[in-house]
C-alpha positions in Angstrom: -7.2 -16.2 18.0 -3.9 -15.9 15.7 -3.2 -19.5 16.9 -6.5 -20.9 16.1 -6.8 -19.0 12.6 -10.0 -17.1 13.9 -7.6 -14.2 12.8 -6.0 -14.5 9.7 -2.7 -12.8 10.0 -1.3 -9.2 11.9 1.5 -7.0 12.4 2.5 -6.3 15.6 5.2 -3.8 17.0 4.4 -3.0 20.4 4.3 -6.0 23.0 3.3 -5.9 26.6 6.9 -6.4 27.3 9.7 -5.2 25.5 11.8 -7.4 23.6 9.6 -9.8 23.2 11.2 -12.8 24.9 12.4 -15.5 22.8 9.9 -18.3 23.9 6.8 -16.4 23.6 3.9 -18.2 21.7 3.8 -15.4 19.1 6.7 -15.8 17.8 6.1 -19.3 16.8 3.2 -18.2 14.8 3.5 -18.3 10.6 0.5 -15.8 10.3 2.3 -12.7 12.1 5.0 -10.5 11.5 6.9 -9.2 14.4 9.0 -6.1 14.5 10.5 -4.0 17.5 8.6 -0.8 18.0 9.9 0.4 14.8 7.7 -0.4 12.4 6.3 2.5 11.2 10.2 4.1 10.3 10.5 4.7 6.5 12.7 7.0 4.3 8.8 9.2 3.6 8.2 8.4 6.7 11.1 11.1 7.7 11.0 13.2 5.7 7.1 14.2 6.6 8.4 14.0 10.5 11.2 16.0 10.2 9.5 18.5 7.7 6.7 19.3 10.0 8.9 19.8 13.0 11.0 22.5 10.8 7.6 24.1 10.2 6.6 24.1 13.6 10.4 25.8 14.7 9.9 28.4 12.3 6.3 29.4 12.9 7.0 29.2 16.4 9.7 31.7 15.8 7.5 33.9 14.2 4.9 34.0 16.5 2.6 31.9 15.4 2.7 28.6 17.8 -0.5 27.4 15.5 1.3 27.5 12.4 
């Protein structure tokens, strides 16, 4: 479908094997952009992660596993 145009373009980060080998037909493709299973990390991306999960600790800590 990417090959053919059907689909104009996508972004893909997770493969059915893991690094994506050298020779695979996607990587040949100018309509895609590859990345390893990273592609959602961002500096706001972070900051909301790691925010929430010192939330969570502390409500946790206070009893309240619900927040």
């Amino acid at each position: 479908m990417l090959g053919q145009r059907r689909i104009a373009g996508a972004g893909l980060d997770t493969f059915d094997i893991e690094p994506l080998p050298l020779n695979h037909p996607l990587r040949g493709l100018d309509n895609t952009v590859l990345t390893p299973h990273l592609g959602y990390v961002s500096q706001e991306g972070y900051k909301v992660y790691y925010t929430q999960m010192v939330e969570n600790i502390k409500a946790w800590l206070a009893g309240n596993p619900c927040g």
